[in-house]
C-alpha positions as CSV (number, residue, x, y, z in Angstrom):
1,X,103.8,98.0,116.6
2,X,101.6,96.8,113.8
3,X,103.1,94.5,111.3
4,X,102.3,94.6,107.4
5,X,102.4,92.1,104.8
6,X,102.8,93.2,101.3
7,X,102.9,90.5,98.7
8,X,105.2,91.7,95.5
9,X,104.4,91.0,92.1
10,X,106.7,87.6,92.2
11,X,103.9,86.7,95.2
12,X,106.8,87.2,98.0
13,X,105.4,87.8,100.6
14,X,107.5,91.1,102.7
15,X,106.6,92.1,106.4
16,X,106.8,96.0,106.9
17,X,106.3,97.8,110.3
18,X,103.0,100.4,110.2
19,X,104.6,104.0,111.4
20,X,103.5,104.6,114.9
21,X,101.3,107.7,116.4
22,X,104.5,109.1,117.3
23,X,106.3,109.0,114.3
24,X,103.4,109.9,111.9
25,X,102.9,112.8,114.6
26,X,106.6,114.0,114.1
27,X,106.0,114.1,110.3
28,X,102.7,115.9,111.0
29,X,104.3,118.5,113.1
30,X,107.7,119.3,110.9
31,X,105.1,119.6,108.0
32,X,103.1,122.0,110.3
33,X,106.2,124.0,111.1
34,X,106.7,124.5,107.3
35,X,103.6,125.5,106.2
36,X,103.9,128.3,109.2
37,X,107.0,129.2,108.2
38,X,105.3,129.7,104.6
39,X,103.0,132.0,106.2
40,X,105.5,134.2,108.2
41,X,107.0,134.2,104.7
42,X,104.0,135.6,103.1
43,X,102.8,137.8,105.7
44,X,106.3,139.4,105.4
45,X,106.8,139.9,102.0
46,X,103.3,140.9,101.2
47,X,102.0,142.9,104.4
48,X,105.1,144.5,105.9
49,X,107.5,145.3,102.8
50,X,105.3,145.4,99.8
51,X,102.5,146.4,101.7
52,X,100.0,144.3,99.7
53,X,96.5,146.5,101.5
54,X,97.6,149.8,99.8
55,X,98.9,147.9,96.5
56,X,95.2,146.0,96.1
57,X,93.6,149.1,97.9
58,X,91.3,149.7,94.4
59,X,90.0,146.7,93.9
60,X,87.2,145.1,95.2
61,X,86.4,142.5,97.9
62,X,86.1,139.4,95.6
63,X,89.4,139.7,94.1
64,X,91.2,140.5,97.4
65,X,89.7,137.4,98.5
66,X,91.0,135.6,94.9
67,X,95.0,137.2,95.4
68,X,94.4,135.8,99.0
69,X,93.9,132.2,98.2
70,X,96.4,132.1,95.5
71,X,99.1,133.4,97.8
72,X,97.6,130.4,100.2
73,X,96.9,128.2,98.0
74,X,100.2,126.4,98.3
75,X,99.5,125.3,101.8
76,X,95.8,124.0,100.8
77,X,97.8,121.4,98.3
78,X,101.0,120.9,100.7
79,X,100.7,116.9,101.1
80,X,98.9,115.8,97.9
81,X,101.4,117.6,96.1
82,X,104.3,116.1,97.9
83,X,103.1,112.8,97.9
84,X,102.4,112.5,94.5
85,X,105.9,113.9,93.7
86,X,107.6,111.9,96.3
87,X,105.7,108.7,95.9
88,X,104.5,109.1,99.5
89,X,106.3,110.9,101.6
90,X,105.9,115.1,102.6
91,X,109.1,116.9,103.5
92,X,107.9,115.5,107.3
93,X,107.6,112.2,106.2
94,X,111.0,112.2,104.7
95,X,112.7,113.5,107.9
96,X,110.9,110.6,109.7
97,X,111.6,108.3,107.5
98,X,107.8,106.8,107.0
99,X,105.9,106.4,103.7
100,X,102.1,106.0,102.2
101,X,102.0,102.2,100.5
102,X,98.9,100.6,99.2
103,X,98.0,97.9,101.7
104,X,97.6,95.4,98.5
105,X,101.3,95.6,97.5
106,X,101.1,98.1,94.7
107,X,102.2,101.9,94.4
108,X,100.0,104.1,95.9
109,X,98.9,106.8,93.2
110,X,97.3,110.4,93.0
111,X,94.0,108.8,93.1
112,X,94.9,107.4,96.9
113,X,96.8,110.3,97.7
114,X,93.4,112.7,96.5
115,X,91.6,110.5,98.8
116,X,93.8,111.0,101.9
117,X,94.0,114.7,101.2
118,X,90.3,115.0,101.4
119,X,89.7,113.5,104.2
120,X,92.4,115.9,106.0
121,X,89.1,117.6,106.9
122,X,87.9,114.5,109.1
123,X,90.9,113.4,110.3
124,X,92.8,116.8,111.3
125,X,90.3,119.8,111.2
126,X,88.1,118.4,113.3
127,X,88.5,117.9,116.9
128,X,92.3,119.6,116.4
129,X,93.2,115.7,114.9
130,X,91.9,113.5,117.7
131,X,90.0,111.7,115.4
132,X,93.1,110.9,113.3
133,X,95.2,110.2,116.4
134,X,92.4,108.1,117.7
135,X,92.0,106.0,114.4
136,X,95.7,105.4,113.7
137,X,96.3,104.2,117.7
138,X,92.9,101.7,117.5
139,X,93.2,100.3,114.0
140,X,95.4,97.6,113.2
141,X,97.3,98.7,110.5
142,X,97.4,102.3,112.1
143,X,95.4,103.5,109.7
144,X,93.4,107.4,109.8
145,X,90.1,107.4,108.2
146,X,91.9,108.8,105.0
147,X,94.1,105.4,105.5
148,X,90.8,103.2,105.2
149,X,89.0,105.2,102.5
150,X,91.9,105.1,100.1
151,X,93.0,101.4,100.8
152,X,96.6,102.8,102.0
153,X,98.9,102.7,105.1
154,X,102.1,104.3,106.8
155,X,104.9,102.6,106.8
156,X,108.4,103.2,108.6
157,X,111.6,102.6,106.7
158,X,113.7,102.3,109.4
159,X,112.6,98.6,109.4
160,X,112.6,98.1,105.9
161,X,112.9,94.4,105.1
162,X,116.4,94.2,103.4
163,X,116.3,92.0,99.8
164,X,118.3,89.4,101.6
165,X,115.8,88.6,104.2
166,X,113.3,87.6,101.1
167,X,114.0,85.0,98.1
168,X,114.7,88.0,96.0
169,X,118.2,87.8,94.3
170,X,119.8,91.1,93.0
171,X,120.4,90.1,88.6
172,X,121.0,92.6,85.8
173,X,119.1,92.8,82.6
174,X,122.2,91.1,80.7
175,X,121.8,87.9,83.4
176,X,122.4,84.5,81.5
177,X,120.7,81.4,83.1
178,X,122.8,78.1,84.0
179,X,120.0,75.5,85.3
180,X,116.3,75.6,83.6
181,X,115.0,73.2,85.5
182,X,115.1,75.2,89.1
183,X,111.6,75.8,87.9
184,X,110.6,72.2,89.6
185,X,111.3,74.5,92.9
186,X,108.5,76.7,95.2
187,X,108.7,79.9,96.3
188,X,108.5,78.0,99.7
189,X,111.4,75.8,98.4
190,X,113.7,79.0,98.0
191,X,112.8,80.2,100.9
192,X,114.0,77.3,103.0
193,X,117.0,76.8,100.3
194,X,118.1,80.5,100.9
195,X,117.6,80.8,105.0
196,X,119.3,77.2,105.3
197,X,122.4,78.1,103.0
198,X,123.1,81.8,104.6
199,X,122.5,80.0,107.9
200,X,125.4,77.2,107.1
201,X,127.6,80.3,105.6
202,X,127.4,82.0,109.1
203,X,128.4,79.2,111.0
204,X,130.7,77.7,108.5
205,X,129.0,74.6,108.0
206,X,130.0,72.5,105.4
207,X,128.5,69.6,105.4
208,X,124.5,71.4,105.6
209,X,126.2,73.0,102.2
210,X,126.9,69.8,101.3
211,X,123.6,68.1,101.7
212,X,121.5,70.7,100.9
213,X,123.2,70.9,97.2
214,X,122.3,67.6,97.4
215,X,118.6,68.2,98.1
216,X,118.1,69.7,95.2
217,X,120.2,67.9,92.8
218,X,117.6,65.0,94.0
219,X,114.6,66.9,93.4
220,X,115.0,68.8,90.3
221,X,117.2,66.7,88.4
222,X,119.9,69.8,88.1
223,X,124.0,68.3,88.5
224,X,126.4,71.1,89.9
225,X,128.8,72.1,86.6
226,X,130.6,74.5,88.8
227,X,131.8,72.3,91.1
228,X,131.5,74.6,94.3
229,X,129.2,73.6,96.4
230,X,128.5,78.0,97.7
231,X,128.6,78.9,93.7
232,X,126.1,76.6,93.0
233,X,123.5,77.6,95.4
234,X,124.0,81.6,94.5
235,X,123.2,80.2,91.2
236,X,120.6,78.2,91.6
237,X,118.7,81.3,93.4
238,X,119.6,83.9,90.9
239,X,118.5,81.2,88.2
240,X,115.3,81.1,89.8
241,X,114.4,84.6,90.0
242,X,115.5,85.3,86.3
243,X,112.9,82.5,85.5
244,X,110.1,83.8,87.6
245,X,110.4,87.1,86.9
246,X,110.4,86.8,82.9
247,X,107.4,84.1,83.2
């Protein structure tokens, strides 16, 4: 599997898993089954109990043709609609549980998802979607020629990097800072902080609690007011991302 790197608008840097051929294939296919299902809807409704060739039988050629791509239409804008409603994702792509992202961190809009759609007519209609298949297997991001053109990429969500595995601390909008001066600390500090803290939780380790509250005392100058060792640290981090994200 192809591994992504997304950097976040705090410059944390998250690791996604690309969707594989299968996956995007599975997505591909449910979305297929719905769009024919669409059809047998229409072709029911229109040809059998409405009987649409004696309703339109005085009109001409050019507006039969008109009444027949608006009843169609629907399927010629499936994805881009979807996407652009669902922030990426098709009905298929939902069930499958993979996504369109921008490979440069940020929200992929219609603009991306316009690109994608038109080159549909590379990717799928031609060669009954060996090109895609071929592109997504070879390229490494798994990317489709529609991928490349519009700077995006398919991600799965089944590996979605939890906020815990990042420096990322979960703080409302009513969040009161303790210790100013955690600004002294990297993102590469907090890292280390965070993975050596939740590290010493799991094994019960006291004394790397200890000596990493330490640590920092030491290098930013901060003294512990809570007494608690654990309380400290969760502060600390959460003091740090209220700083960095209001900078």
């Amino acid at each position: 599997m192809s591994e992504l790197s997304i950097n976040t608008t705090q410059n944390v840097k998250i690791n996604f898993i690309a969707a594989s051929v299968g996956e995007r294939l599975g997505a591909y296919l449910i979305d297929a089954a719905i769009k024919l299902s669409y059809i047998f809807l229409i072709v029911w409704v229109f040809f059998y109990w409405i009987d649409i060739d004696r309703l339109m039988g005085n009109i001409d050629t050019w507006s039969r043709a008109a009444v027949m791509i608006l009843l169609f239409f629907p399927l010629i804008i499936y994805s881009i609609t979807l996407e652009s409603i669902f922030e990426g994702q098709s009905f298929g792509k939902k069930l499958v549980k993979i996504k369109v992202v921008k490979i440069d961190g940020y929200q992929a809009g219609f603009g991306d998802y316009l690109i994608r759609w038109f080159f549909r007519i590379i990717d799928f209609s031609l060669f009954n979607g060996l090109i895609a298949i071929i592109c997504v297997a070879s390229s490494k991001k798994s990317q489709r020629l529609g991928d490349m053109a519009a700077g995006t990429a398919v991600i799965t969500l089944k590996n979605k990097i939890n906020i815990s595995h990042t420096i990322l601390e979960d703080i409302g909008e009513a969040y009161v800072p303790t210790y100013p001066l955690v600004i002294k600390l990297s993102d590469n500090d907090m890292r280390i902080i965070k993975e050596t803290y939740q590290s010493a939780l799991a094994k019960n380790d006291h004394e790397i609690i200890y000596k990493l509250v330490a640590k920092i005392e030491s290098v930013t100058g901060i003294k512990n007011q809570s007494g608690n060792n654990s309380d400290f640290i969760r502060v600390v981090l959460k003091d740090y991302n209220f700083y960095t994200q209001n900078m």
